[in-house]
LOSE-999979 format. One record per residue (C-alpha): residue number from 1; residue in three letters; x, z, y. Coordinates in pm, 1 decimal. Layout:
LOSE-999979
+-----+-----+----------+----------+----------+
:   n : res :     east :       up :    north :
+-----+-----+----------+----------+----------+
: NUM : ala :        X :        Z :        Y :
...
+-----+-----+----------+----------+----------+
***
This chain:
LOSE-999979
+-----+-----+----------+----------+----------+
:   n : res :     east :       up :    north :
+-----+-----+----------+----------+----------+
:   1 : unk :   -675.7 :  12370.2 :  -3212.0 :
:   2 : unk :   -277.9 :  12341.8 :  -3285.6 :
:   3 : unk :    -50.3 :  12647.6 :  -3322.3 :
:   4 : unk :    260.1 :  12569.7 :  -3108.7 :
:   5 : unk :    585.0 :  12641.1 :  -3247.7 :
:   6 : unk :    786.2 :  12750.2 :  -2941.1 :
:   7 : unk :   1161.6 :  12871.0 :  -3070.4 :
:   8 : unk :   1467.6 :  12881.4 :  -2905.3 :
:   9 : unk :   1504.6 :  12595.0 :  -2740.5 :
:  10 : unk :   1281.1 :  12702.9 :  -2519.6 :
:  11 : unk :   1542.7 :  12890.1 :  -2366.3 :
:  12 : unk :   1656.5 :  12607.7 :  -2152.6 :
:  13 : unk :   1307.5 :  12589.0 :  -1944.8 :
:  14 : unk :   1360.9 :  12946.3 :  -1849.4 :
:  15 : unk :   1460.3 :  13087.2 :  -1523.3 :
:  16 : unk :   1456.6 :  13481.1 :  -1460.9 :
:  17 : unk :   1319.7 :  13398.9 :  -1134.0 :
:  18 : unk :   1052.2 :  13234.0 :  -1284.1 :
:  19 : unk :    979.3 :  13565.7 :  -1531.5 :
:  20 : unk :    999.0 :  13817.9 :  -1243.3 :
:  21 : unk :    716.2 :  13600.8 :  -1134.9 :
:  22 : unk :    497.0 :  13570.7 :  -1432.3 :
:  23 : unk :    557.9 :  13961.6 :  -1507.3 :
:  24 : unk :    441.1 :  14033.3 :  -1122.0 :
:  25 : unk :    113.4 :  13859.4 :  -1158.6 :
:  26 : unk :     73.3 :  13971.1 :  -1523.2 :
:  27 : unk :    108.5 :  14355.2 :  -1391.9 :
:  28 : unk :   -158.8 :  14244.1 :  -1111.9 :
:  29 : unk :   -457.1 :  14168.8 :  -1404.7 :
:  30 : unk :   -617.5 :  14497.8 :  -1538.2 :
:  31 : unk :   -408.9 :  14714.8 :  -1781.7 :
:  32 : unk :   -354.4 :  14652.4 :  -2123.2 :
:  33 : unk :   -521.1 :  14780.9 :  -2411.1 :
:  34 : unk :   -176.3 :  14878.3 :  -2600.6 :
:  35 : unk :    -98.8 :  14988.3 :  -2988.3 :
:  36 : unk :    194.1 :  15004.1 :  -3211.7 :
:  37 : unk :    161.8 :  15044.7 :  -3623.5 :
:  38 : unk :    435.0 :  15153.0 :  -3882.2 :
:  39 : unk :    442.9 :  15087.5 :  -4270.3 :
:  40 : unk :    794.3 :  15209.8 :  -4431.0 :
:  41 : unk :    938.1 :  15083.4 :  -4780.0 :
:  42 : unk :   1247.9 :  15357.6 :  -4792.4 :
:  43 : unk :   1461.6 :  15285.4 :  -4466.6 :
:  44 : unk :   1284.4 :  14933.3 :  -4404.0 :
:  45 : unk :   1043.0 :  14922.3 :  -4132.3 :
:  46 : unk :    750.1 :  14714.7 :  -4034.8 :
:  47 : unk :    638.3 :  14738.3 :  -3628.3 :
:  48 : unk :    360.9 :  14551.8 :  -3538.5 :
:  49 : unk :    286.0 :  14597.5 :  -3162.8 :
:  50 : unk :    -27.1 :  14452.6 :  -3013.2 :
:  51 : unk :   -143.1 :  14410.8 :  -2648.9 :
:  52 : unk :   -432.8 :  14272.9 :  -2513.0 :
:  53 : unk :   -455.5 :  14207.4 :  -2125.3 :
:  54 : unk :   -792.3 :  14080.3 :  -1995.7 :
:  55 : unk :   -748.0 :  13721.5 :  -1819.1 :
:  56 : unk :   -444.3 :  13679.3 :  -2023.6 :
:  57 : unk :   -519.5 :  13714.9 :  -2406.7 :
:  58 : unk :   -391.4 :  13886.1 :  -2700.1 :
:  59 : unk :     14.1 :  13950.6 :  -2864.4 :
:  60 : unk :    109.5 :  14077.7 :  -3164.0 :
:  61 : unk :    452.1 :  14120.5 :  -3165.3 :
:  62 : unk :    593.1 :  14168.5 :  -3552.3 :
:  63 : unk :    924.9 :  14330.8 :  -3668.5 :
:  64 : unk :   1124.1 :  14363.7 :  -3996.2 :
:  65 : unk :   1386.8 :  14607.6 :  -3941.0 :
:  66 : unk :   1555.6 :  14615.4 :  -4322.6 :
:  67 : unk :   1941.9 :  14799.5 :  -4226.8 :
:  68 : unk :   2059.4 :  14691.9 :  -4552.5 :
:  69 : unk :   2077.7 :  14335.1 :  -4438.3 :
:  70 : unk :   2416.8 :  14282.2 :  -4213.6 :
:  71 : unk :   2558.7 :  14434.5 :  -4523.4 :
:  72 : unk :   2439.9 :  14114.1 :  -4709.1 :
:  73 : unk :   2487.2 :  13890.5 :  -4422.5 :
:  74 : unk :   2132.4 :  13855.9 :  -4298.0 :
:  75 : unk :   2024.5 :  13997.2 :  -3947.4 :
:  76 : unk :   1881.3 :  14344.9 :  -4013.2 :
:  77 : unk :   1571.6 :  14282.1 :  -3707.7 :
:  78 : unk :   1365.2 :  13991.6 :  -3769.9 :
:  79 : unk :   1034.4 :  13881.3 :  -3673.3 :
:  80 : unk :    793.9 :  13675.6 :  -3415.6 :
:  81 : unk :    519.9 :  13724.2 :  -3135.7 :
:  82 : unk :    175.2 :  13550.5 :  -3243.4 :
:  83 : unk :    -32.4 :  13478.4 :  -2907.0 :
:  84 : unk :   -405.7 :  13449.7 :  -2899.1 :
:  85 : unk :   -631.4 :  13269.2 :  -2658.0 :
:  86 : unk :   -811.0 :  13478.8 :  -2412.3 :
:  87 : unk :  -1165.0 :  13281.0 :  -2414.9 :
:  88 : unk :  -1196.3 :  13310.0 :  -2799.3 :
:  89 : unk :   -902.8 :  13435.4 :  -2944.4 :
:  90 : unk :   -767.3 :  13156.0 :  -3161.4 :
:  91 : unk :   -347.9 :  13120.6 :  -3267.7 :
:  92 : unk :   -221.2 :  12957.1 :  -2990.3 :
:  93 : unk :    107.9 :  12969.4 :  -3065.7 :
:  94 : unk :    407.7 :  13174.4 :  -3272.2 :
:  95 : unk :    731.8 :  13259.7 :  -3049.0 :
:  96 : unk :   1027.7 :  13310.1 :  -3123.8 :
:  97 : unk :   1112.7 :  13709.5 :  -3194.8 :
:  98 : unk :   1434.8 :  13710.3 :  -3032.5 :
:  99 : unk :   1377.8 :  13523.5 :  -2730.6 :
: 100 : unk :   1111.8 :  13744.9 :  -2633.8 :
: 101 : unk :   1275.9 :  14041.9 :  -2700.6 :
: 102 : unk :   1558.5 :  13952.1 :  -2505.2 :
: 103 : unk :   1400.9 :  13815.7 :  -2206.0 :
: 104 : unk :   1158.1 :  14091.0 :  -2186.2 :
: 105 : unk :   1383.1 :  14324.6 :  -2218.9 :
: 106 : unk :   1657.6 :  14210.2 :  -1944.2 :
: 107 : unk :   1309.0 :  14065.0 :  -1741.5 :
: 108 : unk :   1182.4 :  14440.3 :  -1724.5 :
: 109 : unk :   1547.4 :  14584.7 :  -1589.4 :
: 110 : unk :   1560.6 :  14321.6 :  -1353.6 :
: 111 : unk :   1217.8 :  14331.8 :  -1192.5 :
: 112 : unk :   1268.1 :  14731.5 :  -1152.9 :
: 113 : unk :   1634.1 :  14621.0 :   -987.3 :
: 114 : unk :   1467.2 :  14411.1 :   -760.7 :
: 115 : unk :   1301.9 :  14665.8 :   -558.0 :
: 116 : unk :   1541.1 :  14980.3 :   -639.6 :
: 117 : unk :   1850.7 :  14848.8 :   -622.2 :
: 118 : unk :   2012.9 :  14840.6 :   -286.8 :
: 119 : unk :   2069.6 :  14436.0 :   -205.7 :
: 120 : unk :   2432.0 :  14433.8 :   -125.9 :
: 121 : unk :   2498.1 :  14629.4 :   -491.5 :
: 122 : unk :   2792.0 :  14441.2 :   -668.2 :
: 123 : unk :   2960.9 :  14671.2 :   -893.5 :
: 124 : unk :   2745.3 :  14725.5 :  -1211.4 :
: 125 : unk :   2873.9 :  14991.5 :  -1463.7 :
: 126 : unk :   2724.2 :  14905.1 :  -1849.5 :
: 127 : unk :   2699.6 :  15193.6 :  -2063.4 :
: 128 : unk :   2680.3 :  14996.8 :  -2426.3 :
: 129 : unk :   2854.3 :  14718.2 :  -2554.9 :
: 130 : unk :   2581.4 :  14516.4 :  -2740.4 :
: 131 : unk :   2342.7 :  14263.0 :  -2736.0 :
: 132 : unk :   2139.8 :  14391.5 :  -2498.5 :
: 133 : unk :   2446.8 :  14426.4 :  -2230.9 :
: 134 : unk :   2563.6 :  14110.9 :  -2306.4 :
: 135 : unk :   2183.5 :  13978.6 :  -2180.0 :
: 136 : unk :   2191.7 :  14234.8 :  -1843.3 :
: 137 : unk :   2524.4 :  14049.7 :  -1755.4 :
: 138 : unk :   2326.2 :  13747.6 :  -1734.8 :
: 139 : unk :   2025.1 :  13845.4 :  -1586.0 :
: 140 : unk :   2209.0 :  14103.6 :  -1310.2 :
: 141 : unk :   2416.9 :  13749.8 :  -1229.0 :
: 142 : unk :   2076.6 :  13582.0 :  -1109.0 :
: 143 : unk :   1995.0 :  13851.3 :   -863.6 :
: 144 : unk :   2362.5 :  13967.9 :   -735.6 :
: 145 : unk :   2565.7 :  13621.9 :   -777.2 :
: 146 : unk :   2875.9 :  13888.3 :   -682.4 :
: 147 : unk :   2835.6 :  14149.1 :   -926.5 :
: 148 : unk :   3094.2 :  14272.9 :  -1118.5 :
: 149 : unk :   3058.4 :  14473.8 :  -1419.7 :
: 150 : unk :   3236.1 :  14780.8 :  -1576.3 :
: 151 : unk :   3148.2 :  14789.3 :  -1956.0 :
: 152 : unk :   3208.0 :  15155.2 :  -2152.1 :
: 153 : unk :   3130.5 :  15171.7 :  -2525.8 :
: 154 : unk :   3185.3 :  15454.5 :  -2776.3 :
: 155 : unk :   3388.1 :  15229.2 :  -2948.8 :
: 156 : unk :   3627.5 :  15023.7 :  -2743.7 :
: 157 : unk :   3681.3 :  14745.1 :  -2909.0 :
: 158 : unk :   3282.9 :  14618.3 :  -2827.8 :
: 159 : unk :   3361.6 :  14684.8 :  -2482.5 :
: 160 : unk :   3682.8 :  14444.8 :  -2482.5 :
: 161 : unk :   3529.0 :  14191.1 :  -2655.1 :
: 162 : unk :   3295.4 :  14150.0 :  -2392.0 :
: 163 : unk :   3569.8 :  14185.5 :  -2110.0 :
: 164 : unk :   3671.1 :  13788.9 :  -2225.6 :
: 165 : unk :   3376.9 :  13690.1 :  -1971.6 :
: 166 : unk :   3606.0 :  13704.5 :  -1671.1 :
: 167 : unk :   3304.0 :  13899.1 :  -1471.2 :
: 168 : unk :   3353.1 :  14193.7 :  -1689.9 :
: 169 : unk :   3625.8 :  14461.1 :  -1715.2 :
: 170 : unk :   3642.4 :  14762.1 :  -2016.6 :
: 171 : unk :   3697.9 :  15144.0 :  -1915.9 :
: 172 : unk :   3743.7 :  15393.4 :  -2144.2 :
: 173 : unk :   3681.4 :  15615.4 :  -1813.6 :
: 174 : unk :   3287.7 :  15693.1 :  -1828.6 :
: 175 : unk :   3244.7 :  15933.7 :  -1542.6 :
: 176 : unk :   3488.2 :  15688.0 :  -1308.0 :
: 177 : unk :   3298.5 :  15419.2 :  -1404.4 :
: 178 : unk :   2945.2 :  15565.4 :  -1328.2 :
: 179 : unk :   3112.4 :  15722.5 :   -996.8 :
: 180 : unk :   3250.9 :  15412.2 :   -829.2 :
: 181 : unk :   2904.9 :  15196.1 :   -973.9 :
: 182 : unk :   2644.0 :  15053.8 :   -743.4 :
: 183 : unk :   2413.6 :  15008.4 :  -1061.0 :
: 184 : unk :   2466.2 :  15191.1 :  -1422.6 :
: 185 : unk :   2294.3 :  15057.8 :  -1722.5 :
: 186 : unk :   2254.6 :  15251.4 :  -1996.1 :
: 187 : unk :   2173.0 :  15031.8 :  -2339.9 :
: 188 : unk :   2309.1 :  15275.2 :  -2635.0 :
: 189 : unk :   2167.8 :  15429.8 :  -2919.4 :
: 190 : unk :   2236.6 :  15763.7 :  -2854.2 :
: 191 : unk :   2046.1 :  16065.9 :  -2922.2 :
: 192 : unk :   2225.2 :  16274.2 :  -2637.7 :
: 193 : unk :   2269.3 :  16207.5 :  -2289.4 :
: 194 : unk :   2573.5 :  16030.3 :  -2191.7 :
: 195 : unk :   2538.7 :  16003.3 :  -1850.7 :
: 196 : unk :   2583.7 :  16303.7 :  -1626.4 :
: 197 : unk :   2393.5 :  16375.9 :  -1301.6 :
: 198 : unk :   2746.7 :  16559.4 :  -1168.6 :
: 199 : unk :   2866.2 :  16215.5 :  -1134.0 :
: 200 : unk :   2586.9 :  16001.1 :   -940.8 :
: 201 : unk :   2637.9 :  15927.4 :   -598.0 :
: 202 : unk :   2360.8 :  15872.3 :   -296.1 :
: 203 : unk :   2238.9 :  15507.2 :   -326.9 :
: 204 : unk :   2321.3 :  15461.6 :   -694.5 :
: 205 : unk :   2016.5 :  15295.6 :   -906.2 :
: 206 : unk :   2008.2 :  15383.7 :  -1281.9 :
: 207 : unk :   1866.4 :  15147.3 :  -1540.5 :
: 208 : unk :   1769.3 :  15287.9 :  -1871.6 :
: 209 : unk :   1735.4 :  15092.6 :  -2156.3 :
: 210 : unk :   1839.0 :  15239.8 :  -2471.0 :
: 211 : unk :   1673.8 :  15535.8 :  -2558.5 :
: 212 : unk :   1294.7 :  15498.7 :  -2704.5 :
: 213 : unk :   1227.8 :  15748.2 :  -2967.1 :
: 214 : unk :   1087.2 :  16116.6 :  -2866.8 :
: 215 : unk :   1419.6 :  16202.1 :  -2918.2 :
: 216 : unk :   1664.1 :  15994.0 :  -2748.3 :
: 217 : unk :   1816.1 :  16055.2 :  -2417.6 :
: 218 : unk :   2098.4 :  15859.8 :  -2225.9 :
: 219 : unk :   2101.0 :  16094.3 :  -1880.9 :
: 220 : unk :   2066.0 :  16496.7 :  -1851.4 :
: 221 : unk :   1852.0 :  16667.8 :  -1682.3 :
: 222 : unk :   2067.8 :  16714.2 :  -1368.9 :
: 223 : unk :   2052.6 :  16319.6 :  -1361.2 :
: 224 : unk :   1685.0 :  16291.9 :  -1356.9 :
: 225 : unk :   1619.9 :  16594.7 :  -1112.8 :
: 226 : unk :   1842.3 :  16388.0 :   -848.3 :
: 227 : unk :   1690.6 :  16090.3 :   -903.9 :
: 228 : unk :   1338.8 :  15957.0 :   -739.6 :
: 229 : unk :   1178.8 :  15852.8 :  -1084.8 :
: 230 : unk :   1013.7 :  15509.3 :  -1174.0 :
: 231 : unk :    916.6 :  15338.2 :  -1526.2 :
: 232 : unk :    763.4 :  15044.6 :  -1580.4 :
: 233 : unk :    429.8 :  15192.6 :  -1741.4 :
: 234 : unk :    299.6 :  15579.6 :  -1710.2 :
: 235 : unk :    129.1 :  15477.4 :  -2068.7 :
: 236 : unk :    414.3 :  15386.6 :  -2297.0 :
: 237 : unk :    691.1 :  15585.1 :  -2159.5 :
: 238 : unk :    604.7 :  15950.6 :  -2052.0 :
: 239 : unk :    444.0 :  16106.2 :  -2372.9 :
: 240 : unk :    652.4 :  15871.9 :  -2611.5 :
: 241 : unk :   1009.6 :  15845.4 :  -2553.2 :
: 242 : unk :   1308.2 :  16134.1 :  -2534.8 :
: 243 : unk :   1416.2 :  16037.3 :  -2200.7 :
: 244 : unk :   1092.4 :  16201.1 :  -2053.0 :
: 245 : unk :    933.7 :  16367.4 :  -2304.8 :
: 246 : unk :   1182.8 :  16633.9 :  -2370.1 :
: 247 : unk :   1246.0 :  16757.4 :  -1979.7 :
: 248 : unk :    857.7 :  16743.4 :  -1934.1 :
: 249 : unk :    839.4 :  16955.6 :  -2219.9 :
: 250 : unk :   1126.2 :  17200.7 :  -2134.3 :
: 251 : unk :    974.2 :  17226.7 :  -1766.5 :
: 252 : unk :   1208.8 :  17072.6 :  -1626.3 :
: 253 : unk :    976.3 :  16789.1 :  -1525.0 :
: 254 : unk :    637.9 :  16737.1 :  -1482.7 :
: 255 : unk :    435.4 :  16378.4 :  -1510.3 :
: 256 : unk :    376.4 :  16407.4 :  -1170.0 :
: 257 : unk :    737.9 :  16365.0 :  -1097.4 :
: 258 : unk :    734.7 :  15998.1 :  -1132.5 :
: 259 : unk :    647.9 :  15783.4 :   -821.7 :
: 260 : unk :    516.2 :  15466.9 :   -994.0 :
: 261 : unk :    498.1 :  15225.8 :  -1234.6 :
: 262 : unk :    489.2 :  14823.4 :  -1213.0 :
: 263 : unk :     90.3 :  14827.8 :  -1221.9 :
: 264 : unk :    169.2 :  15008.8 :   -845.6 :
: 265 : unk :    369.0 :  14684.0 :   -726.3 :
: 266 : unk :    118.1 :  14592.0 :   -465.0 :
: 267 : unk :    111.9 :  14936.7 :   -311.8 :
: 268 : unk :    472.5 :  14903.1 :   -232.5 :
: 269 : unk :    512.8 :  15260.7 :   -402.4 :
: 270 : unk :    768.1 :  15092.7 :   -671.9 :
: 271 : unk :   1039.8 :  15061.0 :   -421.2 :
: 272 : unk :   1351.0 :  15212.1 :   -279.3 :
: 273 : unk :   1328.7 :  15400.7 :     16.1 :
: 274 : unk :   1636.8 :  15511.1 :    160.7 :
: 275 : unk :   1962.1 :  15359.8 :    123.6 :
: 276 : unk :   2100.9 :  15725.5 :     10.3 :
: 277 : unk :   1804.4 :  15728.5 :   -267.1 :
: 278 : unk :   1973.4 :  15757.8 :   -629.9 :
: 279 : unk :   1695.4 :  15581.4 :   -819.2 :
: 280 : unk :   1600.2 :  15590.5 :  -1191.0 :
: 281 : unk :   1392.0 :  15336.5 :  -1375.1 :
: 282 : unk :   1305.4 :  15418.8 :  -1728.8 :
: 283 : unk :   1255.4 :  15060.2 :  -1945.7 :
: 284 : unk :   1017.4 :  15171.0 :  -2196.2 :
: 285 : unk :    947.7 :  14801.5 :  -2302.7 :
: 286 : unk :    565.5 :  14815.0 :  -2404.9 :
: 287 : unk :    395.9 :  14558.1 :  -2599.7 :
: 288 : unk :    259.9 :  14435.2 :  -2286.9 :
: 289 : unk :    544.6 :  14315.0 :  -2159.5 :
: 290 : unk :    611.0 :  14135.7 :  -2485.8 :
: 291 : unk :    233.6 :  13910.2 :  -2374.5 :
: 292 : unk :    356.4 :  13867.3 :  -2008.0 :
: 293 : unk :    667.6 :  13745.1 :  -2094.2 :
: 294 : unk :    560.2 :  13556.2 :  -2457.0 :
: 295 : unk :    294.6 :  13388.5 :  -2153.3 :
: 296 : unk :    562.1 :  13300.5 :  -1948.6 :
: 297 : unk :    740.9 :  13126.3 :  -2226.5 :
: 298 : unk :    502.5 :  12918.4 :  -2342.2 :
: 299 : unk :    376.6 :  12758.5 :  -1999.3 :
: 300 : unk :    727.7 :  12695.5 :  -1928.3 :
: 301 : unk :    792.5 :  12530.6 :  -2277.5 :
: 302 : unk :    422.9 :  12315.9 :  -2191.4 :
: 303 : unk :    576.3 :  12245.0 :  -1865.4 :
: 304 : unk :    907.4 :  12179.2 :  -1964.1 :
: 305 : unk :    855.4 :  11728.7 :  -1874.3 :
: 306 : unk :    771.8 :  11839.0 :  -1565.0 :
: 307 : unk :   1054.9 :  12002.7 :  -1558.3 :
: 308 : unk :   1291.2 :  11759.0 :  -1619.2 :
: 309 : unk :   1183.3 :  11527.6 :  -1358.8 :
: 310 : unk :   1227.4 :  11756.2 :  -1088.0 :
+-----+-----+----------+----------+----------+
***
């Protein structure tokens, strides 16, 4: 049997359409059997996530994070997704890192957006300047063709790069930004919540990206204790990452507090329902999500003659 080779070229087969599709069925198969290891040379890290979804086979998603590197002109994240077969678990193929990351990533965001977000939502506030952003402007585009976005960074300059796509405008207003916004996503790095439930307004969905160490937040505790609560898996979000962790903790939340996650998609519990609802989906971006969408890529990269002639 042949290892594929799928990099980024695939990139031109792909539709987000097409991935809120493939993540939808994927989140319809039983639950994954998740797990994430760590080996550390100083400040250089290797991740190595695995998933394995029965019906659907086996990812291990690897990552080099070396900081040193963009000093020496290298990227400081490398790495690639090796997928397995589910009938007897050979290589099928090795995909490219970065293309996974960043369509799994956006993917995840927009599937939540898809049933919290009110439909007629056109402004979109971004809260982060970086690569990630740059990605939701794209993938928000597919789903509202009429958004416009409102970028804030912590350091401005990031933000008006990005204003040079006409779409896109650069505050250095946060709170009138995340007042006046139909949608605010939140893609930072910050350990400390940025975001301030003062400032959200009835119908307002909140996309959270950034923060996934125990102790990272990007919204307060006002903010969540507004908010109707979703995340895209109970497993890999609510005992792991800051954003949850610490309120639950602190008593300010309890596990209960979340409605659902995308394995509840059928039971139309993942889903907005009031138009005055502020909603809050927490992206925790488990390794499962990483096979659904490293899946998706390669049938579409099989397909991709078919493709063509249509």
């Amino acid at each position: 049997m042949s290892v594929e080779i799928v990099g980024p070229e695939a990139e031109a087969y792909l539709s987000w359409k097409g991935l809120l599709e493939a993540l939808t069925k994927g989140h319809a198969l039983p639950p994954a059997e998740i797990d994430d290891t760590f080996l550390y040379r100083g400040q250089d890290t290797l991740l190595s996530r695995s998933a394995w979804i029965d019906g659907m086979g086996i990812a291990v998603k690897t990552a080099t994070i070396f900081p040193e590197n963009p000093s020496r002109g290298r990227p400081m994240v490398n790495g690639a997704v090796s997928l397995f077969s589910d009938d007897g678990g050979q290589l099928e193929a090795i995909v490219d890192f970065h293309l996974v990351t960043k369509w799994k990533t956006a993917g995840d965001s927009l599937l939540a957006a898809s049933r919290l977000a009110r439909p007629d939502s056109r402004k979109i506030t971004l809260v982060g300047a970086g690569t990630v952003a740059r990605s939701m402007v794209e993938a928000y585009s597919s789903l509202f063709p009429d958004a416009r976005f409102t970028v804030w960074n912590r350091s401005p300059a990031a933000a008006e790069a990005m204003a040079a796509d006409p779409r896109v405008t650069a505050t250095r207003d946060l709170e009138a930004a995340v007042r006046t916004a139909d949608i605010i996503c939140t893609a930072t790095m910050t350990t400390e919540p940025l975001v301030e439930g003062a400032w959200l307004q009835p119908g307002q969905h909140l996309d959270l990206i950034g923060a996934y160490r125990p102790d990272m937040r990007e919204v307060d505790d006002l903010a969540l204790q507004r908010s109707i609560l979703f995340v895209d898996s109970r497993a890999t979000t609510i005992g792991h990452i800051g954003e949850l962790k610490i309120p639950i903790a602190a008593g300010v939340l309890r596990p209960d507090d979340i409605r659902a996650d995308f394995y509840e998609l059928g039971s139309g519990r993942f889903s907005r329902q009031s138009a005055e609802d502020i909603t809050i989906a927490k992206n925790g971006g488990g390794a499962h999500l990483d096979l659904m969408t490293s899946r998706y890529i390669l049938e579409s990269w099989r397909n991709r003659g078919a493709a063509a002639q249509v």
